[in-house]
C-alpha positions in Angstrom: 0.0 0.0 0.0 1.4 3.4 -0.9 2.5 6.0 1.9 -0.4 8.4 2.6 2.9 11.0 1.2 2.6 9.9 -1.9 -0.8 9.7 -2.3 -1.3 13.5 -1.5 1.6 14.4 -3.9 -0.4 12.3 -6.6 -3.8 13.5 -6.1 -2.2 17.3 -6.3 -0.9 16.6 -9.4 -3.7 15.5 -11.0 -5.6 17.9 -9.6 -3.4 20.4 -11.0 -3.5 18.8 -14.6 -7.4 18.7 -14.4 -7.7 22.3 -12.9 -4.5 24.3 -15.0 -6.5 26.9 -16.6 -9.5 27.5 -13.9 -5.6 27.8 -11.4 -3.8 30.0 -13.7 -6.8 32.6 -14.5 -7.5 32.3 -10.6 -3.8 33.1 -9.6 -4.4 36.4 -12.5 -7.6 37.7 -11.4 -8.2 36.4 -7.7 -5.6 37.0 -5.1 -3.3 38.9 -7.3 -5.8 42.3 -7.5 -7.5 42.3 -4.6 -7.5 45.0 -2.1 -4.8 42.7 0.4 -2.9 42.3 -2.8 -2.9 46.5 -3.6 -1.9 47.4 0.1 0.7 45.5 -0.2 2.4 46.2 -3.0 2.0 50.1 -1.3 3.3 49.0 1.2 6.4 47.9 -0.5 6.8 51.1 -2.3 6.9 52.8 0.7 9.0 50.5 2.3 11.7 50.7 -1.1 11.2 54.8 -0.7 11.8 54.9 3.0 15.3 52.4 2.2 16.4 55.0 -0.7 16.2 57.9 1.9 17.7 56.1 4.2 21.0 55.9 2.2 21.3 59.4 1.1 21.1 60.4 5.1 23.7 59.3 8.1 22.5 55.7 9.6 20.6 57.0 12.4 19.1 54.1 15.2 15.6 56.9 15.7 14.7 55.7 11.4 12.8 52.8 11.6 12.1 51.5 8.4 9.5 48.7 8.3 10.0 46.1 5.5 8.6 42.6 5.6 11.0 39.7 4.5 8.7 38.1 2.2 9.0 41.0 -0.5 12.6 40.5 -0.9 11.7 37.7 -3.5 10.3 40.5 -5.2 13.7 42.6 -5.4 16.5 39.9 -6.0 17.3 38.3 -9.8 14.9 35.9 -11.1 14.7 32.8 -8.8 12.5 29.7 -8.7 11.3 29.4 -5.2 10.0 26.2 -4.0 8.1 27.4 -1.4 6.4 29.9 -3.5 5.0 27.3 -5.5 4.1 24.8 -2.7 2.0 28.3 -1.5 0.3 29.1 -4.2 -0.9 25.5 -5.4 -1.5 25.3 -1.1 0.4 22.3 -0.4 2.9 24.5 2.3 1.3 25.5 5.3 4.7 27.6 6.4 5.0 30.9 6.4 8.1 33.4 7.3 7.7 35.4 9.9 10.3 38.0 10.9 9.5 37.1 14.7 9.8 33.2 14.6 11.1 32.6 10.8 9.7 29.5 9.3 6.6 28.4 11.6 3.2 26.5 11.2 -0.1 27.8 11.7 -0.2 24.8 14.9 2.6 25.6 16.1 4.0 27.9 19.1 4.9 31.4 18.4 1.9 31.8 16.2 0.1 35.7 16.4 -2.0 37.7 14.3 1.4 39.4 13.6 2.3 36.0 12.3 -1.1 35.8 10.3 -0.4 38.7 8.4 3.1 37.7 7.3 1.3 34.9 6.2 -1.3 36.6 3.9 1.6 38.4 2.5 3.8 36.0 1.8 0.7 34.4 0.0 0.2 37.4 -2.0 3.9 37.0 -2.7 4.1 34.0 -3.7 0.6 33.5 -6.1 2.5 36.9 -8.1 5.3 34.7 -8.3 3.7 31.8 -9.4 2.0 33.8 -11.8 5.1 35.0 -13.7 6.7 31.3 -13.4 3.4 29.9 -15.9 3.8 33.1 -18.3 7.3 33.9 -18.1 9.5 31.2 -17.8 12.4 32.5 -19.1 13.0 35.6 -16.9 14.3 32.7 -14.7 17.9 31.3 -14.6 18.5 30.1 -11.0 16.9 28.6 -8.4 16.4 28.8 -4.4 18.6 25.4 -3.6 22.0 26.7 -6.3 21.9 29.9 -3.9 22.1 28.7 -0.8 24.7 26.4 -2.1 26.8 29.6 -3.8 29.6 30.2 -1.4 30.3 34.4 -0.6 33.4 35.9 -0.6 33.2 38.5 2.2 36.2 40.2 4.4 36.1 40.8 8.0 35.1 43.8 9.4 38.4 43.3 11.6 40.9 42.0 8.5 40.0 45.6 6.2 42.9 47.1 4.7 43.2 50.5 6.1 45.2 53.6 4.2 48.0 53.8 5.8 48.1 49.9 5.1 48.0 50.5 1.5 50.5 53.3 1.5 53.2 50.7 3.6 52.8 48.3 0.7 53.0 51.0 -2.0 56.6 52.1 -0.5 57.6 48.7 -0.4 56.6 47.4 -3.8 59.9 47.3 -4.7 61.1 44.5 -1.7 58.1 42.7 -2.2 59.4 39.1 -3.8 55.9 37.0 -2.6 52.4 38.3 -2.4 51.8 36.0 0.7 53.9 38.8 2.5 51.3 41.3 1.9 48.0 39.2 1.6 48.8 36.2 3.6 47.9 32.9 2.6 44.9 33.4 0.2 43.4 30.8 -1.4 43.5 32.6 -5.0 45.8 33.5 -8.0 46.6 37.2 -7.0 49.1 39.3 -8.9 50.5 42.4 -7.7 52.4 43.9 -11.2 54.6 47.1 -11.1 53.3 49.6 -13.5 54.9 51.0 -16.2 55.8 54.9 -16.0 57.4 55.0 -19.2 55.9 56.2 -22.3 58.2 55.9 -25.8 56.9 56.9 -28.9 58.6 57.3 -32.3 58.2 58.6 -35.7 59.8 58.2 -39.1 59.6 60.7 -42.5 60.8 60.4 -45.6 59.3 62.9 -48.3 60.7 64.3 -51.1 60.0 66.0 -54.9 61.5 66.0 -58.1 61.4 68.8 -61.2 62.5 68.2 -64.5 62.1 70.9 -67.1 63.3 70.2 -71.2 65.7 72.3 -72.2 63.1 74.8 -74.5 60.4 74.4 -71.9 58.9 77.9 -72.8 58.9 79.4 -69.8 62.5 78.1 -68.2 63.2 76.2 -65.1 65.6 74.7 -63.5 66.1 71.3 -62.6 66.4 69.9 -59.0 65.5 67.0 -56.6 64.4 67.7 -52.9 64.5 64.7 -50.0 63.4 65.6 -46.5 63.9 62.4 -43.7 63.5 62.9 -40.1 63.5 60.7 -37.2 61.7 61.4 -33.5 61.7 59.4 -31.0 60.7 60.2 -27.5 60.9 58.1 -23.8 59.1 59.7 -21.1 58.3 58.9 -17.0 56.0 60.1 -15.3 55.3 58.1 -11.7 51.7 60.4 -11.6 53.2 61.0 -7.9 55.7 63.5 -8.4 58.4 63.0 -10.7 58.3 63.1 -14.6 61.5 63.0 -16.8 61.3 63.7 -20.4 63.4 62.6 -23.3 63.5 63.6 -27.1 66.2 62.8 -29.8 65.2 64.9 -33.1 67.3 64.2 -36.4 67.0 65.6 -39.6 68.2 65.5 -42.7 67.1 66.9 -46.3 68.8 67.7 -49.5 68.5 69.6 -52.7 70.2 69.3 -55.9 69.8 72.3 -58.2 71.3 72.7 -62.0 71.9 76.5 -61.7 74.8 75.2 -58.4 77.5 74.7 -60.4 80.0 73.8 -57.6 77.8 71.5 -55.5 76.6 68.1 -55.9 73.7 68.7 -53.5 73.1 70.8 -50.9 72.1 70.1 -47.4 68.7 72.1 -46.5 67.6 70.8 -43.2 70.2 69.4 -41.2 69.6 68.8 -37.6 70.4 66.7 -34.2 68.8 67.5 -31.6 68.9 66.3 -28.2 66.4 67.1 -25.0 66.1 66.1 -21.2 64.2 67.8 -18.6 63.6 66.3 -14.8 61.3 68.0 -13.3 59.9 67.0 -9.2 56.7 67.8 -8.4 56.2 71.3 -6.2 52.9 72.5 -6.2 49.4 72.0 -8.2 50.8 71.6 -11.9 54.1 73.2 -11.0 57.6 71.2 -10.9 61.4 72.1 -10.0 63.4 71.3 -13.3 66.4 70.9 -14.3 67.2 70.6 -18.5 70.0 69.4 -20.3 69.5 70.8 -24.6 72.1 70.0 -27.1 72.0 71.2 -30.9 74.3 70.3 -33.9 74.0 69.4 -37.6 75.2 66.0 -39.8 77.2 67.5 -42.4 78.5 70.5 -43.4 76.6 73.6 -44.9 77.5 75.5 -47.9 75.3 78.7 -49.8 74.3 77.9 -53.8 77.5 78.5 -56.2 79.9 79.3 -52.4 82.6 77.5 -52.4 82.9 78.7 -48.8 81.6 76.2 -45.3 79.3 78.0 -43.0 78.8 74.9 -40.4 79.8 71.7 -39.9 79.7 68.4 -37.2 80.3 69.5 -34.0 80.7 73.3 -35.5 79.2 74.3 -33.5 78.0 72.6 -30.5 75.2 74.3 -28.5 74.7 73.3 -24.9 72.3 74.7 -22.2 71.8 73.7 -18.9 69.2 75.0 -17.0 67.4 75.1 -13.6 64.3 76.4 -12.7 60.3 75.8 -12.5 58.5 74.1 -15.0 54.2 74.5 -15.7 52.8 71.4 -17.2 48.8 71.6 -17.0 46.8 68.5 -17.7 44.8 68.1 -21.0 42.8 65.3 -22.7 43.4 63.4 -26.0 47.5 63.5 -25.6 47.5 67.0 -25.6 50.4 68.8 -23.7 51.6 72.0 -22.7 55.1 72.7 -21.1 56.4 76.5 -19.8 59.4 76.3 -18.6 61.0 79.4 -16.3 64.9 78.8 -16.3 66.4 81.6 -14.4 69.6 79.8 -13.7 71.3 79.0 -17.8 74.1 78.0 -18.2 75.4 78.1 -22.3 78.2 76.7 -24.0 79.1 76.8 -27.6 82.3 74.8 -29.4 83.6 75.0 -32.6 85.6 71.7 -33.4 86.8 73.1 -37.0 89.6 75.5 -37.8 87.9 76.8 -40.5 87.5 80.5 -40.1 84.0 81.2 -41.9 82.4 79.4 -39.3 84.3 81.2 -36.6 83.0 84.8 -38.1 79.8 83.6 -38.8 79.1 82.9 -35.0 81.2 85.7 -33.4 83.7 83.4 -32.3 87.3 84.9 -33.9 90.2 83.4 -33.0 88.9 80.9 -30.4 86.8 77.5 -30.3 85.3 77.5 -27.3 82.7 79.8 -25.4 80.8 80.3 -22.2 78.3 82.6 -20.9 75.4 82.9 -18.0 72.2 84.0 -18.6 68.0 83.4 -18.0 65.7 81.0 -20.4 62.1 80.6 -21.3 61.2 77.6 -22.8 57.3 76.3 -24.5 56.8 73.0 -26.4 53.0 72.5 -27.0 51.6 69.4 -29.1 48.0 70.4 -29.8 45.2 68.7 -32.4 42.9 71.3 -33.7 40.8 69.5 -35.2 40.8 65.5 -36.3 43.6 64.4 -38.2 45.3 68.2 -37.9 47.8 68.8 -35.1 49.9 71.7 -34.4 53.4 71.7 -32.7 55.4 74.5 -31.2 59.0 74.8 -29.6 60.1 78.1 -28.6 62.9 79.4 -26.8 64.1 82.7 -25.5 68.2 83.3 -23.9 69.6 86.2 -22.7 72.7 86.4 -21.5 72.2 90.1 -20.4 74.6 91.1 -23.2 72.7 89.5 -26.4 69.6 87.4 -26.8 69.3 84.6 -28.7 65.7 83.0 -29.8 63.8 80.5 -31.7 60.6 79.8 -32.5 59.7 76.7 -34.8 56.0 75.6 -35.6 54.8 72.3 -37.3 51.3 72.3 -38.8 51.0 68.5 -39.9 47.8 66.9 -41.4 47.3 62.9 -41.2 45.5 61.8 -44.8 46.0 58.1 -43.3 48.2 55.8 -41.2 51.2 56.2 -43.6 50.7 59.7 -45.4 50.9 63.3 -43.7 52.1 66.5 -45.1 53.8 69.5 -42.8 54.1 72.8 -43.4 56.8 74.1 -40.9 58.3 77.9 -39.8 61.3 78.7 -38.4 62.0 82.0 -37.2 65.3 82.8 -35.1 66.6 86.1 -33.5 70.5 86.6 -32.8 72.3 89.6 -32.6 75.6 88.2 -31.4 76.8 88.1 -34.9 78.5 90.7 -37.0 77.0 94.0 -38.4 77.2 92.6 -41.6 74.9 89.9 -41.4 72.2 92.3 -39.9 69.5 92.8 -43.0 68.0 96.2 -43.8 64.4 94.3 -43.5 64.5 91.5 -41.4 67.2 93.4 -39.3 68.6 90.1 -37.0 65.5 88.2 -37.5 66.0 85.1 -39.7 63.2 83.1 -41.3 62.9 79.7 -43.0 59.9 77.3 -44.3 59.2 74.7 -46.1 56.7 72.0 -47.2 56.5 68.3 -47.1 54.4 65.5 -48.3 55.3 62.1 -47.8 55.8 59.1 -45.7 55.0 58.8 -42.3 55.2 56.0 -39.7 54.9 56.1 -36.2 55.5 53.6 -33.4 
């Protein structure tokens, strides 16, 4: 003879199979919208209102905020709930209550206080229930896989506190196992040293070519123009307080011209050019800097049809060194910005050439070497204007109280794609430690230079 268990169980479930639409339309129309069921789903708004208030305010032990346990069901993920289903078909008989948990209407602890909980975890549960026949899918889990889910929590006590986290910071360089940090935890946990360094390079080669007959009607002359130039920066920056930047700039260009009957080619842009800066964080965006600039050419430079050298390796040799405050505001999309007040500069120029047009051409008769002392201003800026147009700008004031000496170079470049860019670049320079004779009735000391590229690019 069967157990009296299963013969309940049976009898249910054919009950349920005989009665499935009278159940579901009652579970709809019945329990779900009457006037029990509207209080308390305003009670639950109130109760969700008062718990959202509650957070914006200081914890406070006078705000009592009433909220029954049953509606939680109604606030977490979709879950199937067993004992939603065993209340709404009536096979449970249990309901929670927040005085005695889990009871039975027979057994002790049970109150009208208890009643109610019941009639709203009834409420509860038919909505439920409801949603389970219509909806099935909204439903991926179910009561039994989470209470089996373990938590991961940390102990009030075991909380990491600041001046925890700054020890290990300082001492992220000593640290050769994470178990002296952590202890011995159970999972893979990696503790990597970021990287403060940020290199970028970037590689032009550009030229153009002319070629005119010989009774082209309205003349020309003949000439080939290649323009290569090589960038490549490394710079720190700990975002704590100490950046170092580095920049190595070579150029190199040449032009070949029929109407120079002495030269092969001629060198047009010539240029190595070495930068470092240090700078320790003061204040806001200010820093202490110290800079280290060095400037000389590749090969030596001659005029058109002169047989005459004007510059050479090494002839000369610009250094400054300079100390001072640097202002280095933050931007978005890699822009930068970089004012540098150098009050302490110290400049040295060498010739390493005996010739003696280079020596007159820089003030420098009858010796190779010279020093002087003297105050800087220094601005590099890399700036996009608008997509695929960016504008760069290095400029440069010295005065050594006796002369000044200045340069200002801009680079308007324009990206067409990843491998193609054209520049239009300016170059003006100020000097007036150099003989009367160079000084021009229009430009007076002022020199100017431009030209135009479009070519190759490739950065990396």
């Amino acid at each position: 003879m069967l157990d009296r268990k299963y013969l309940f169980f049976l009898f249910v479930g054919v009950l349920f199979v005989w009665n499935d639409t009278l159940w579901a339309q009652q579970v709809r129309s019945g329990v779900a919208y009457s006037r029990e069921a509207a209080a308390i789903v305003n009670d639950f708004r109130r109760s969700m209102s008062q718990l959202r208030n509650r957070s914006a305010v200081e914890a406070d032990d006078s705000v009592n905020v009433a909220f029954s346990p049953a509606l939680y069901k109604l606030v977490g993920p979709g879950i199937y709930y067993r004992e939603a289903l065993k209340g709404a078909f009536g096979i449970s008989g249990r309901v929670y209550s927040p005085s005695a948990g889990w009871v039975e209407p027979s057994a002790g602890g049970w109150s009208p206080k208890v009643e109610e909980d019941r009639m709203i975890d009834g409420v509860v549960d038919g909505a439920l229930a409801s949603v389970y026949a219509e909806k099935p899918w909204l439903f991926h889990y179910t009561d039994e896989r989470i209470a089996a889910e373990k938590v991961v929590g940390v102990d009030s006590e075991a909380r990491v506190k600041t001046e925890d986290l700054a020890s290990i910071y300082n001492k992220v360089d000593e640290i050769k196992d994470v178990t002296d940090v952590v202890g011995d935890v159970d999972i893979d946990l990696r503790i990597k040293k970021p990287n403060f360094w940020k290199t970028s390079g970037l590689f032009e080669l550009k030229f153009t070519q002319n070629y005119f007959s010989d009774n082209w009607y309205r003349g020309g002359n003949n000439n080939v123009t290649m323009f290569s130039k090589l960038l490549l920066e490394a710079n720190y920056n700990d975002q704590k307080k100490l950046q170092w930047d580095n920049k190595l700039d070579l150029r190199l260009g040449f032009l070949t011209a029929t109407s120079d009957s002495i030269h092969r080619y001629l060198s047009n842009n010539d240029k190595i050019y070495l930068f470092s800066k240090l700078g320790v964080k003061a204040v806001g965006n200010w820093l202490y800097t110290v800079s280290l600039e060095a400037n000389t050419q590749f090969l030596p430079g001659h005029k058109s049809n002169d047989r005459r050298t004007y510059s050479k390796f090494m002839a000369p040799l610009d250094v400054f060194v300079s100390l001072g405050m640097d202002w280095k505001p933050k931007f978005k999309n890699g822009n930068t910005l970089s004012l540098a007040l150098l009050p302490l500069t110290y400049k040295m120029r060498y010739i390493s050439d005996d010739e003696e047009t280079i020596h007159l051409s820089y003030n420098m008769r009858d010796k190779d070497f010279q020093q002087d002392f003297g105050s800087k201003v220094e601005l590099n800026t890399k700036l996009q204007i608008v997509k695929n147009l960016f504008w760069n700008c290095r400029f440069y004031y010295f005065t050594s109280y006796e002369y000044v000496e200045s340069e200002m170079e801009n680079v308007l470049s324009f990206q067409f794609n990843k491998y193609i860019s054209s520049d239009v670049n300016t170059l003006w320079r100020f000097d007036d430690n150099r003989d009367r004779k160079y000084y021009d009735s229009t430009l007076g000391f002022f020199q100017f230079k431009e030209f135009f590229t479009l070519g190759l690019t490739y950065k990396f």
